[in-house]
C-alpha positions as CSV (number, residue, x, y, z in Angstrom):
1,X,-39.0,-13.4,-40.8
2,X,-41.8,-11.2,-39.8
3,X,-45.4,-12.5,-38.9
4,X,-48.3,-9.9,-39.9
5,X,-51.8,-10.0,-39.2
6,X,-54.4,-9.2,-42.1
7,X,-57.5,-6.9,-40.9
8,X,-59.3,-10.1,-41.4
9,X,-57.5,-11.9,-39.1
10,X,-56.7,-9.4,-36.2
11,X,-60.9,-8.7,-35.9
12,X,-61.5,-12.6,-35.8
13,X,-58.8,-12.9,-33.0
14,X,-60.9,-10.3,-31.1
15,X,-64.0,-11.5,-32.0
16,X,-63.0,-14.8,-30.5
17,X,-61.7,-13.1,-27.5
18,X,-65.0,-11.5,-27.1
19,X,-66.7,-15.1,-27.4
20,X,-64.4,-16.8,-24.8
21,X,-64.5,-13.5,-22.0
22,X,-68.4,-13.7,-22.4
23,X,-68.7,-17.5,-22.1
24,X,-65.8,-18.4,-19.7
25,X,-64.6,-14.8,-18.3
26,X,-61.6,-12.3,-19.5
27,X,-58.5,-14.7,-18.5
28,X,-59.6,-17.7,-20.0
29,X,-60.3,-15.6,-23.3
30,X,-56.3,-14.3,-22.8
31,X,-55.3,-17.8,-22.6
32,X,-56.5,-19.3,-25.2
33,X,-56.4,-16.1,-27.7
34,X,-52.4,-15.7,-26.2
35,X,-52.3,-18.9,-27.4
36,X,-53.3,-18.8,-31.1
37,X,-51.0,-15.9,-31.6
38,X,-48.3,-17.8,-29.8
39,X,-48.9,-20.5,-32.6
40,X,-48.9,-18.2,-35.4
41,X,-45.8,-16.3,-34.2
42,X,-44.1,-19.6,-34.1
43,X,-44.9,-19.8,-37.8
44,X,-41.8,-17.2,-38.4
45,X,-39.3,-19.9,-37.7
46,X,-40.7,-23.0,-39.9
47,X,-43.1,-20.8,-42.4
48,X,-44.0,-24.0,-44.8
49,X,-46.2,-25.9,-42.1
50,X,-49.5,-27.1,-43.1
51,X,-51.5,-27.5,-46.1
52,X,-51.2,-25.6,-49.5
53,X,-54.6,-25.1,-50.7
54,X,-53.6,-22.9,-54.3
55,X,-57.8,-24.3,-55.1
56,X,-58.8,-21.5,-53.0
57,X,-56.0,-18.5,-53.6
58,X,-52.2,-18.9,-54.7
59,X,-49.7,-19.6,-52.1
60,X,-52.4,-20.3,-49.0
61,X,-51.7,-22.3,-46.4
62,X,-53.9,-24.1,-43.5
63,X,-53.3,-25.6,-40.1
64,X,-55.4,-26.5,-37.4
65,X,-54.6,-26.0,-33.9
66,X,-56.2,-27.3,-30.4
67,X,-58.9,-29.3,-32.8
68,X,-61.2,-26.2,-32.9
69,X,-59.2,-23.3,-34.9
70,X,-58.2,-23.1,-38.5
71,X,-55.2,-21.0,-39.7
72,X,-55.0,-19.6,-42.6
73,X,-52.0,-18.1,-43.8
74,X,-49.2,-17.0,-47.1
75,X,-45.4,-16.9,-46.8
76,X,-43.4,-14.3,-48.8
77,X,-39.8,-14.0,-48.6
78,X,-39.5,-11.2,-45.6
79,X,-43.3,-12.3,-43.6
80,X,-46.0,-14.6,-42.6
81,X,-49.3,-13.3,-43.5
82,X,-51.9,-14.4,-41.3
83,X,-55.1,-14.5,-43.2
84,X,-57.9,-15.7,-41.2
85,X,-58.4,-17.6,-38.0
86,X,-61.6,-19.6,-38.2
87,X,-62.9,-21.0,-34.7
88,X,-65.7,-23.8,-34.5
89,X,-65.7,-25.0,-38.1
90,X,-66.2,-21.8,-39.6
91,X,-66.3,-21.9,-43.7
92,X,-62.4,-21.0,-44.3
93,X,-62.6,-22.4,-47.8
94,X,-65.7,-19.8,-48.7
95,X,-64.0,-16.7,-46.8
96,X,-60.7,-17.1,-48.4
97,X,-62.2,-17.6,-52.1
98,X,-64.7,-14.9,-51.7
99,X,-61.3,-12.6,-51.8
């Protein structure tokens, strides 16, 4: 199984990259983005993790990781679709509706 990243979700991984380098410098930000797309990569081998949430779209899942970052995500038969990665408490429920 294939993980894939959705527009969406590949501008909010460099957004948060951004954030973290101007804050806390250019490693840190490769550490702790390296490490979101670790996660979700992970997601290939045991797709079904999380929460369904079919209230806001059909066949959405969320997990949290580190506390801080929501993951939003779908499974077909042949890929993980990474949806949205929402840092800080960011509204996923209103993003992933709004679609």
């Amino acid at each position: 199984m294939k993980v894939r990243y959705s527009p969406t979700a590949a501008k909010q991984l460099q957004d948060l990259y951004d954030y973290v380098a101007l804050a806390s410098g250019a490693d840190r930000a490769n550490v702790f983005v390296g490490s979101i797309v670790d996660y979700c990569e992970r997601l290939a081998a045991f797709p079904r993790r999380g929460t369904k949430r079919d209230d806001l779209r059909p066949g959405v899942r969320i997990v949290g990781f580190k506390r801080r970052v929501t993951i939003a995500f779908s499974v077909a038969d042949t890929a993980v679709e990474i949806l949205g990665v929402f840092y800080g408490g960011r509204s996923f429920e209103s993003a992933l509706a709004d679609k």
